[in-house]
C-alpha positions as CSV (number, residue, x, y, z in Angstrom):
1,X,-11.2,-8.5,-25.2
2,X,-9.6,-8.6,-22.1
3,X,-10.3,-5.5,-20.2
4,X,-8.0,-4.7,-16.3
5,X,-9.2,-2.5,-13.7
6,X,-6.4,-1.2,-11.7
7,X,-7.2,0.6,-8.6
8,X,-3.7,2.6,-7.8
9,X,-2.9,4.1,-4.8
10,X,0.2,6.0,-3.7
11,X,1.0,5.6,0.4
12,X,3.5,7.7,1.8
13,X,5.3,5.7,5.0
14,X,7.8,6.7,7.6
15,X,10.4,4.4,8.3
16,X,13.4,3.9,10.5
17,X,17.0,2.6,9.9
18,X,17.4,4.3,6.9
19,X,20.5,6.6,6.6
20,X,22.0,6.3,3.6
21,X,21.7,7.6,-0.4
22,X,22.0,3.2,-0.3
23,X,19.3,2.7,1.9
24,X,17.1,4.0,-1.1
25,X,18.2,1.6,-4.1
26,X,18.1,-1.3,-1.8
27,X,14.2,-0.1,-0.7
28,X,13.4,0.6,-3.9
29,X,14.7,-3.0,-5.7
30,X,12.8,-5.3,-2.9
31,X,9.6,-2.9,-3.4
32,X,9.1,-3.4,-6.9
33,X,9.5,-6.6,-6.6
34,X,6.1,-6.9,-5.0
35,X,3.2,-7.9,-7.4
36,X,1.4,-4.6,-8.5
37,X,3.9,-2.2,-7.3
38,X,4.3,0.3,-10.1
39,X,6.6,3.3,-8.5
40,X,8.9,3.4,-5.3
41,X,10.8,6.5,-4.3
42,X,12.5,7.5,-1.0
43,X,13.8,10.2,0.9
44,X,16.8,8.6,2.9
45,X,17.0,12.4,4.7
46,X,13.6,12.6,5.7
47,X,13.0,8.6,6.3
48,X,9.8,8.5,4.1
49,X,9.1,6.0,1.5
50,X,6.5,6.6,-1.6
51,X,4.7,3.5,-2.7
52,X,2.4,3.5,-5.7
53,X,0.6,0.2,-6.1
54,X,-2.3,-1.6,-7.4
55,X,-5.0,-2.4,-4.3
56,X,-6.5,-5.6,-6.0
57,X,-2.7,-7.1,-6.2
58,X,-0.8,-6.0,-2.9
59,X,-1.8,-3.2,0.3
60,X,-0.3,-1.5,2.9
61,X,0.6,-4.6,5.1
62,X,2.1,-6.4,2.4
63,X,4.8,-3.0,1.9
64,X,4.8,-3.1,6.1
65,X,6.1,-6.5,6.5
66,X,8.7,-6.2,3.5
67,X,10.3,-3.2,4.6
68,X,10.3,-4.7,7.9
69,X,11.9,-8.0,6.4
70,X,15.0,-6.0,4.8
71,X,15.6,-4.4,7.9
72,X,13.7,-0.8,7.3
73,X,10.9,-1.0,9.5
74,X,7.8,1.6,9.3
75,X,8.6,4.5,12.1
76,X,6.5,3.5,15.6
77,X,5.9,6.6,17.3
78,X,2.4,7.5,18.0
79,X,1.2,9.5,14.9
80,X,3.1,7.1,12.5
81,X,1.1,4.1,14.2
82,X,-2.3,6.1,13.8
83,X,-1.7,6.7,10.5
84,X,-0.5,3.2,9.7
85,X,-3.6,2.0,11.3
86,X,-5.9,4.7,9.4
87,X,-4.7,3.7,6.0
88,X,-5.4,0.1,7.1
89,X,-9.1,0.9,7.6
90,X,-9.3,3.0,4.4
91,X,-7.9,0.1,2.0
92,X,-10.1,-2.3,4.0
93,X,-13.5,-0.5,3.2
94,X,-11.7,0.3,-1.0
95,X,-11.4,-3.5,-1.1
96,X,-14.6,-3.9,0.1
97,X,-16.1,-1.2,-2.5
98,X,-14.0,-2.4,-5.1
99,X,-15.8,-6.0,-4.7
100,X,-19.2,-5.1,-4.4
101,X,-21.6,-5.9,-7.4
102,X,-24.3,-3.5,-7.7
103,X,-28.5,-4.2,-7.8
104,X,-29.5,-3.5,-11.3
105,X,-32.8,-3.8,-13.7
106,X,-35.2,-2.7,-10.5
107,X,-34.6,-6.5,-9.1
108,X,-34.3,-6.7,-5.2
109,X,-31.1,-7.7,-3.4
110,X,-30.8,-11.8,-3.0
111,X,-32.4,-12.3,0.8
112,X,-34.3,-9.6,0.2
């Protein structure tokens, strides 16, 4: 029996360049397209996009460089590029977690 973790996580970006009802279908079509993207939404109005994905298929750079790529580029003023740069950390060290193998039966850590 074949038995798959997901880890899913939902990212909420600001873009730029987006200004129509249009903009939103055409974001949401190249998004899903992306392996382990499960939900897209947008908000042409308020320039966010909604990403819900799996972490152990695609993250946050991935959705970066394809929004970038159809011309909707994530929004570069100072608190977007902090934020950016927070989530980056954050699915860095899940990743990281999400790898790890745990010590078990009281046996020490190899090196150890």
């Amino acid at each position: 029996m074949s038995i798959h973790n997901t880890h899913l996580v939902t990212r909420i970006l600001k873009v730029s360049e987006m200004v129509c009802v249009e903009c939103e279908k055409i974001i949401g079509e190249a998004l899903t397209m992306l392996d382990g993207v499960s939900k897209v939404s947008s908000n042409w109005k308020k320039g966010l996009v909604m990403a819900s994905y799996d972490l152990q298929k695609t993250r946050i750079q991935e959705v970066e460089k394809l929004l970038s790529d159809i011309g909707y580029p994530p929004s570069n003023g100072f608190i977007a590029r902090k934020k950016l740069d927070w989530l980056h950390f954050i699915e860095k060290n899940e990743v990281d977690n999400l790898k790890h193998v745990g010590h078990c039966c009281s046996k020490p850590p190899v090196g150890a």
